[in-house]
C-alpha positions, 0 to 999 in steps of 0.5 A: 487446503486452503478455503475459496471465497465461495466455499471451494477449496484449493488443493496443496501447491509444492514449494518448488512450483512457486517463483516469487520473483516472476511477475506472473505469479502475481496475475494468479487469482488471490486465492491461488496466491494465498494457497501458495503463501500458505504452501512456503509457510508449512515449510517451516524455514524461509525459502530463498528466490533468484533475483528478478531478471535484470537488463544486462546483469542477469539475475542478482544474489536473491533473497529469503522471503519470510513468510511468518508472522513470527519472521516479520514482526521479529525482524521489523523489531530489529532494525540494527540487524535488518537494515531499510538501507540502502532499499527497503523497496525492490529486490533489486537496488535502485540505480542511480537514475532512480535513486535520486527521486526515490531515495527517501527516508523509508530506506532509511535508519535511525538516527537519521529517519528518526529525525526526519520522521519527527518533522513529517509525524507532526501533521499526523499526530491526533490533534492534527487528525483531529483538526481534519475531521470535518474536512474529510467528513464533507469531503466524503460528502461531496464525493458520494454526491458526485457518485449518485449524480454519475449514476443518475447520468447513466443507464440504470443496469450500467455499473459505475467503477468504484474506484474511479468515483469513490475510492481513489478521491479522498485518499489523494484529496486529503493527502493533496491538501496537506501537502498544498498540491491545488485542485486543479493537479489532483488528475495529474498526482494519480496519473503519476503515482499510478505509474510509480506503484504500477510500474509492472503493469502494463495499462500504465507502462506498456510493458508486458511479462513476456518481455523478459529482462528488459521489463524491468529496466524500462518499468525502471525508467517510467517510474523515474520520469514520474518522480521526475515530474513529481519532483518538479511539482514538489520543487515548485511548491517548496519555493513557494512555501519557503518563500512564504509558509501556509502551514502546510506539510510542504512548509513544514518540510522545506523549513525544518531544521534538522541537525542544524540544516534544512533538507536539500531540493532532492531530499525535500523532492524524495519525502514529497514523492513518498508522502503523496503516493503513499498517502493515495495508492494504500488507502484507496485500495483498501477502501476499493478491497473492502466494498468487495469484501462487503459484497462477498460476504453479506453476513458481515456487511448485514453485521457492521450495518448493524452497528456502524459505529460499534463495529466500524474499527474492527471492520477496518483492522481486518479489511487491511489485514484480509487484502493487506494492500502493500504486500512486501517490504525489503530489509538488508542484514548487517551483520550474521544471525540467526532467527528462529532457527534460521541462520542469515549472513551479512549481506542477505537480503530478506522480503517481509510478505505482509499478505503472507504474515497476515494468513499465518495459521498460528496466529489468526484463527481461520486466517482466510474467512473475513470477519469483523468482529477478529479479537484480536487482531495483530495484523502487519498490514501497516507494516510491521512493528518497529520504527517504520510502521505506517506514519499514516496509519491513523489518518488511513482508519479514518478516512476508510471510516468516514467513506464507509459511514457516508457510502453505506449511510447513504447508499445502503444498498452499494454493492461490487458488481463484477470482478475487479481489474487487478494491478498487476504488481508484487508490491501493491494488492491494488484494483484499478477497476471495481464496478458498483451498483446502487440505488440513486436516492 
């Protein structure tokens, strides 16, 4: 059985029901698709699941999702054996014609993305964070100034979209501001980075489930005119900077010299596209999942309000874990192995479930209750350990505390009003929409 947010349960589902790779699973509600993770993980061996349909080919191979928290960590850990390349992505292999805008160094190994990942990991490090703090602090500011003048534009029983005027700003302004993206194309970054992580779903494609095969291809196709454009935009800049450096992250990138050569216009294209949409999407979802998760559980909220900044950390290791925001991940194996007790070959293709790994009944105890004060908390939900754990994990536990602290220092009373609009996709636990309602100051 598997506990609902309000209390219910939901009865036990069988394995053979459950079909990953058809993109109406991923519309069930949250709880049902927990239950169904919980469900594969009492099988006590991987399952394996048929490609998505793809045009003109049919399904593919298929793949082994791993569900346990066991599968995922040993397997991130390994990465001789489970390979990023040539995608660590989709399920599918990218074609050609995406390939070129996506192809970054998250498909890639070692040594190669170590090198890379060195120059990037710079303006990441703690004095680089460091150096932000105020930056983001007044950002943050800014923002929740802007959200009480919205409210006061509006009728007062009209809820705002929390998304819209909160979390999706200081993700994608501060990730805009290393990279030196201007202002003025911070509408047009979310516009584009929405289509290449919400590329199933249909308010950003236009493309339905009931389209069969030809979904895919053509979701495909629209994330590879977005990273076309955001190649272009990382084109126009990277000549500026190489032209004339201002210590951003673009004029790190595009001067660095690795193995004696500087990266390509399209490997400099591919790590911008990478950095701006991961930088934005992830942390504003986790930031939009945890003003619900207040809201749902006040005990909790009453709790970090407390102590703020005693209990701030913990609160933000398990908002990530509970709603872990990018669900799964794709590794290749290069060789035959066996693991725990599972024998893969050459060849296969496995998922690492994040969300899954983070409900694992052996490691978290009452893995589906939110609580802040979880010690300890070995969540994935920046990835898994080993070399491509989240580059910007440290910069995403700021910027969700910073919000928190000037939201709820603020606005003490901020609460979700209402279902949230989910992103239809089996990659990002995403909300486009949350409303909220609070009491200007």
């Amino acid at each position: 059985m598997t506990t609902r947010q309000d209390g219910g349960t939901i009865g036990e589902i069988d394995p053979r029901d459950i079909d990953l790779s058809d993109l109406r699973f991923w519309g069930r509600p949250l709880d049902e698709r927990a239950a169904a993770f919980a469900a594969l993980r009492a099988r006590g061996a991987p399952a394996f699941f048929a490609d998505p349909p793809v045009p003109f080919t049919g399904r593919g191979a298929g793949y082994w999702a791993l569900v346990t928290h066991a599968d995922v960590t040993e397997a991130s850990r390994n990465p001789q054996v489970f390979s990023s390349e040539p995608n660590a992505t989709t399920v599918i292999d990218s074609p050609g014609f995406l390939d070129r805008y996506v192809n970054s160094m998250i498909n890639m190994d070692d040594p190669r993305h170590a090198k890379i990942r060195r120059v990037v990991s710079r303006a990441f490090s703690p004095r680089m964070l460091a150096e932000t703090e105020d930056d983001i602090a007044a950002r943050a500011a800014r923002i929740v100034d802007e959200l009480i003048a919205a409210r006061a534009s509006r009728p007062a029983d009209e809820p705002l979209d929390f998304v819209a005027h909160a979390a999706v700003r200081l993700p994608v302004e501060v990730i805009c501001d290393m990279l030196g993206i201007p202002d003025e194309l911070h509408p047009r970054v979310v516009r584009l980075t929405n289509i290449v992580l919400g590329n199933s779903d249909p308010e950003y494609t236009g493309i339905t489930p009931d389209m069969g095969r030809l979904r895919t291809g053509l979701g495909l196709a629209k994330v590879a005119l977005a990273g076309r454009d955001l190649h272009r935009l990382a084109a126009r800049l990277g000549r500026e900077r190489a032209a004339e450096p201002t210590g951003d992250l673009t004029s790190a990138l595009v001067n660095a010299n690795i193995d004696g050569e500087k990266l390509t216009t399209r490997e400099f294209g591919t790590f911008f596209l990478l950095l701006v949409v991961a930088g934005n999407e992830t942390t504003r979802t986790a930031i939009a999942h945890g003003l619900e998760l207040l809201t749902d559980n006040p005990a909790q909220r009453d709790l970090l309000l407390e102590d703020f900044d005693g209990r701030i950390g913990g609160a933000v290791e398990e908002i990530v874990r509970y709603s872990t925001p990018v669900i799964c991940f794709r590794r290749n194996l290069t060789r035959d192995h066996e693991m725990n007790g599972h024998a893969f070959r050459a060849g296969d293709k496995v998922m690492l479930f994040y969300n899954s790994a983070n409900r694992d009944e052996t490691v978290f105890t009452d893995p589906d209750v939110f609580d802040i004060t979880r010690s300890p908390n070995p969540h994935v939900g920046f990835g898994g350990p080993g070399p491509h754990f989240c580059l910007g994990a440290n910069l995403a536990r700021r910027e969700i505390t910073v919000m928190f602290r000037e939201l709820f220092t603020r606005l003490p009373d901020l609460r979700a009003a209402g279902e949230p609009d989910r992103l239809m996709s089996s990659l990002i636990n995403g909300y486009k929409r949350l409303p909220c309602t609070f009491t200007a100051p």
